[in-house]
C-alpha positions, 0 to 999 in steps of 0.5 A: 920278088921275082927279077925277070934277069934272063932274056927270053927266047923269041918262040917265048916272046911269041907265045907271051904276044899269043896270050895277051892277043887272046885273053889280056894280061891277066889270064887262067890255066886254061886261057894259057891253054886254049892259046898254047895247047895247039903248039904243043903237048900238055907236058911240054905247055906246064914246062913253058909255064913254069919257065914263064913263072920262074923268070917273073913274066907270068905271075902267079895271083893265085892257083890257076890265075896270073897276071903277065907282065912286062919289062917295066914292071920287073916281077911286079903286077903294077895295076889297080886293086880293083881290077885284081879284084875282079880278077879274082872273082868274076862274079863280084863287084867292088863295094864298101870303102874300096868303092867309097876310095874310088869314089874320092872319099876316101883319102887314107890308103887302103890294104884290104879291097872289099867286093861283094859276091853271090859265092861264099865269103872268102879272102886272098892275100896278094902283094901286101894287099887283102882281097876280102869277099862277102857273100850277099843274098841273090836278091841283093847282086844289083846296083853296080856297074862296068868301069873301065880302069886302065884298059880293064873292065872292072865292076863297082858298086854305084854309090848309092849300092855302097851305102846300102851294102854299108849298112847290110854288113857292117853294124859296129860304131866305127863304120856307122861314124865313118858312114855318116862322115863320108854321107855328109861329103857325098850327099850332094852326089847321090841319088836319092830316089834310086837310093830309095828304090834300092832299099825296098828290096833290102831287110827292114833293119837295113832300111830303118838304119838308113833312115835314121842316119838320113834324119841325122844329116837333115836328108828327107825321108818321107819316101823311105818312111813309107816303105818301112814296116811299122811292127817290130824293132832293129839294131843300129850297133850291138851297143844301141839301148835308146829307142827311136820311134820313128824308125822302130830302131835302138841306137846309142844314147850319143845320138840326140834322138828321142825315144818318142818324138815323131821327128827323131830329135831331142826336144828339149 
């Protein structure tokens, strides 16, 4: 970690005040620039740069981004995740369990932050913590709003988004369980009309996984039925072999479904 053990000149505190006023703490190269560049030449602005760096007032993110601290935080960026996160990429917003842990449902720590992004999938390593985006159709960058974290502007799914980008990405028994755990928590916080309208815009396999884990905790989906094609089949894991009729779905013979009954569930 870097200690920020040397005063800096006042023309420094000066240029930090100048940048923060312009562009926040958490700023580019080129914030850095638009601020400083009138000051002085390139040359001259790389070296101010790296003595802002070397003495752990600006910290590095990754390239070209960095975070400005303060005498507080001694070299050390002491902000949520999430907004780095958003720092990282602009263009995500917070999904998955990083969003579900935002949400309260989520009590166990969490090392990985997972945002969903129109780029490519990617990842960065910072402080400890795992900064993981998964690229996601065109047609599926919705449902997701501006919060406002500790000053900052930051996207999150809403929750509804989250369940839906849950079974989008994930399709391993862990997160199926662990889905159905946090669902039985929040149903009473969902809305289930735009949970719905969200998932007419996404593959019919990720409709029928939802409306077979709704049918599990007893939630109507006589609305999602309706929207769901009746010709083909899907996989609710890899390890699905018992088929459910009613949502044209293979799920794992632990589920007490029938393979033919019209409501779902074992009948005898």
């Amino acid at each position: 970690m870097v200690s920020k053990n040397t005063i800096l000149t006042e023309k420094r505190l000066t240029d930090i005040e100048d940048i923060i006023a312009a562009s926040g703490k958490i700023v580019t190269a080129v914030d850095i620039h638009k601020t400083l560049g009138k000051k002085c030449s390139r040359f001259v602005l790389k070296k101010r740069i790296y003595e802002l760096k070397a003495k752990g007032w600006l910290i590095p993110l990754r390239r070209g981004l960095y975070f400005i601290s303060d005498i507080s935080s001694r070299g050390f960026v002491n902000i949520s995740p999430i907004i780095i996160a958003n720092a990282f990429d602009k263009e995500s917003y917070v999904s998955l369990d990083s969003a579900l842990s935002f949400y309260g449902l989520f009590e166990q720590m969490l090392r990985t932050v997972s945002s969903v992004t129109q780029r490519k999938s990617r990842k960065y390593v910072f402080q400890e913590n795992t900064y993981r985006y998964l690229k996601i159709n065109k047609k599926l960058y919705f449902g997701f709003k501006t919060e406002n974290i500790e000053g900052y502007y930051t996207k999150v799914a809403d929750l509804e988004k989250v369940v839906l980008d849950y079974l989008y990405f994930k399709n391993d028994t862990y997160s199926i369980d662990l889905l159905l755990e946090k669902l039985q928590k929040a149903k009473d916080r969902i809305d289930f009309k735009k949970l719905f309208a969200y998932a007419r815009k996404f593959p019919e396999t990720t409709k029928r996984k939802l409306g077979f884990i709704l049918d599990t905790l007893k939630i109507d989906t006589e609305a999602l039925r309706k929207i769901v094609e009746t010709k083909g089949y899907s996989k609710l894991t890899p390890r699905s072999k018992k088929f459910n009729a009613k949502w044209r779905l293979y799920v794992e013979p632990r589920f007490k479904y029938s393979v033919t009954g019209e409501e779902g569930f074992v009948t005898g």
